[in-house]
C-alpha positions in Angstrom: 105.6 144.6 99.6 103.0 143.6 96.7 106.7 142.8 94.7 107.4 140.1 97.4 103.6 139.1 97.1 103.8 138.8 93.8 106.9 136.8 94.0 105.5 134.4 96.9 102.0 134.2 94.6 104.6 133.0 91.5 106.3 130.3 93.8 103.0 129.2 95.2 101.3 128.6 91.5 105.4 126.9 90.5 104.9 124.9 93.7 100.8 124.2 92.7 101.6 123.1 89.3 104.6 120.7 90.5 102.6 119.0 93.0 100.1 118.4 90.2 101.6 117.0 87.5 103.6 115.0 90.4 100.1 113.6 90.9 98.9 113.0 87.5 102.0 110.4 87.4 101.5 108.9 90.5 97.3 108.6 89.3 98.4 107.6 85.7 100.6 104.5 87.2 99.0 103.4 89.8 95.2 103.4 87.3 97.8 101.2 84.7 98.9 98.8 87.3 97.8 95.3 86.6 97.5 94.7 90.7 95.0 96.0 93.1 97.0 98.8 95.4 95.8 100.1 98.9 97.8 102.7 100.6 97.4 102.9 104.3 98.3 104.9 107.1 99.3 103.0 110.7 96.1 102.8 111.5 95.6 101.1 108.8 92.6 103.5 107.0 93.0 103.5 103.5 94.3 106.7 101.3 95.1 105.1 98.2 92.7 103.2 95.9 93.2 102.6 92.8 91.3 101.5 90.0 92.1 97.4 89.9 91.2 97.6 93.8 87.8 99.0 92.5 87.5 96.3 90.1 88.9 93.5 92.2 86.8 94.1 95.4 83.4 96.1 93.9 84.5 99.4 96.2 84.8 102.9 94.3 88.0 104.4 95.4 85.0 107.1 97.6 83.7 104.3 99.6 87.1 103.1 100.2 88.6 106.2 101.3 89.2 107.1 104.5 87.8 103.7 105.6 89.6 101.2 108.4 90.6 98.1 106.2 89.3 95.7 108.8 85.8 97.4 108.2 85.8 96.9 104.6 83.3 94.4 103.1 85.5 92.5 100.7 85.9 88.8 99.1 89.3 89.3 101.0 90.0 87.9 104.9 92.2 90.9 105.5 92.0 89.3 109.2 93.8 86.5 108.2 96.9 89.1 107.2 97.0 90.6 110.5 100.4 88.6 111.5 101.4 90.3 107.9 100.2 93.7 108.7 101.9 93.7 112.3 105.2 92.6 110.7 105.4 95.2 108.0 104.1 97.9 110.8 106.7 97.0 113.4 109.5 97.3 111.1 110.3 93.7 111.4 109.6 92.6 107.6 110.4 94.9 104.3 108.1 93.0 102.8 105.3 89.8 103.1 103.5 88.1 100.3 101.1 85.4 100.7 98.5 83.6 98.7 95.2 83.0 100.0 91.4 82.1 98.7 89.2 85.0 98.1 85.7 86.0 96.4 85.7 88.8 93.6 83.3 91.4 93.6 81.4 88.9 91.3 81.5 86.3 93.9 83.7 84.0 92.3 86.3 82.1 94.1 89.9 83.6 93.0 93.2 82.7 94.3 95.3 86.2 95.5 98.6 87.2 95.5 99.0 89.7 98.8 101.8 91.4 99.1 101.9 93.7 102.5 104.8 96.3 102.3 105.5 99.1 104.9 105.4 102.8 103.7 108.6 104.0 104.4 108.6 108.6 104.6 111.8 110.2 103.9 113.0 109.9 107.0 112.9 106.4 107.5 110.0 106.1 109.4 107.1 103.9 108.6 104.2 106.2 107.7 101.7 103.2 107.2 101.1 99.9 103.9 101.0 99.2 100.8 99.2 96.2 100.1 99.0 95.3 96.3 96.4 92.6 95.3 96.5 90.4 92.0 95.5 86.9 90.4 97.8 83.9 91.8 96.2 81.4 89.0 93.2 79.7 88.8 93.6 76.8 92.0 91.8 78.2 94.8 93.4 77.3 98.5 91.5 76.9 101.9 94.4 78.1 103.7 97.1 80.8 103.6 100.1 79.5 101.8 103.4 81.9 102.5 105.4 82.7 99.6 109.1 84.2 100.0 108.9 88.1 99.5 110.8 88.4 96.7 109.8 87.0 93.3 112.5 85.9 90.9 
């Protein structure tokens, strides 16, 4: 019996030390990313936040957490991506991308590139968003301008 416990114990810290270092990756790219990501589930509370997000909206990947995105209080009209949101949720876009006027955590007017993307699990079912945010150029728009959803 302690053999098999000792065995289970040595899979368990294999297991531990995979999931960890399968973590520090997925940390280590997502803090060198250029563009804001938010990971969500379906009901749309956020679990990922990384770093850019932090910088890009003045929220600490803490306050973020856990947090419905409608609730957040960023420069960002994340109402105005609902049609998006429901799209990407429903299963009837792989992928949206608009442009849209927003306010830094500075409060300076920048135009944003949103790009809305469903979380797909192994199994093919939609487990929630990613939502990546990043500079679209200095012109600021009143409006919502749709892009395509690929980029060339």
């Amino acid at each position: 019996t302690n053999e098999e416990l000792e065995a289970t114990n040595d899979e368990l810290r294999l297991r531990s030390a995979e999931h960890n270092q399968v973590n520090t990756v997925l940390e280590t790219i997502l803090t060198t990313l250029r563009m804001g990501v938010m990971v969500l589930d379906r009901d749309l509370r956020i679990q990922i936040w990384n770093r850019t997000s932090e910088e890009w909206w003045g929220l600490r990947e803490e306050e973020a957490q856990g947090q419905h995105l409608m609730n957040l209080d960023i420069g960002l009209s994340v109402t105005e991506l609902r049609a998006q949101i429901r799209a990407c949720l429903s299963g009837e876009s792989a992928g949206e991308e608009v442009v849209m006027a927003a306010n830094n955590r500075r409060g300076k007017a920048v135009r944003c590139r949103v790009t809305c993307a469903p979380l797909i699990n192994a199994k093919g079912k939609i487990d929630g968003l990613i939502l990546t945010t990043e500079d679209a150029g200095p012109e600021v728009v009143s409006d919502i301008e749709s892009l395509p959803a690929s980029r060339s």
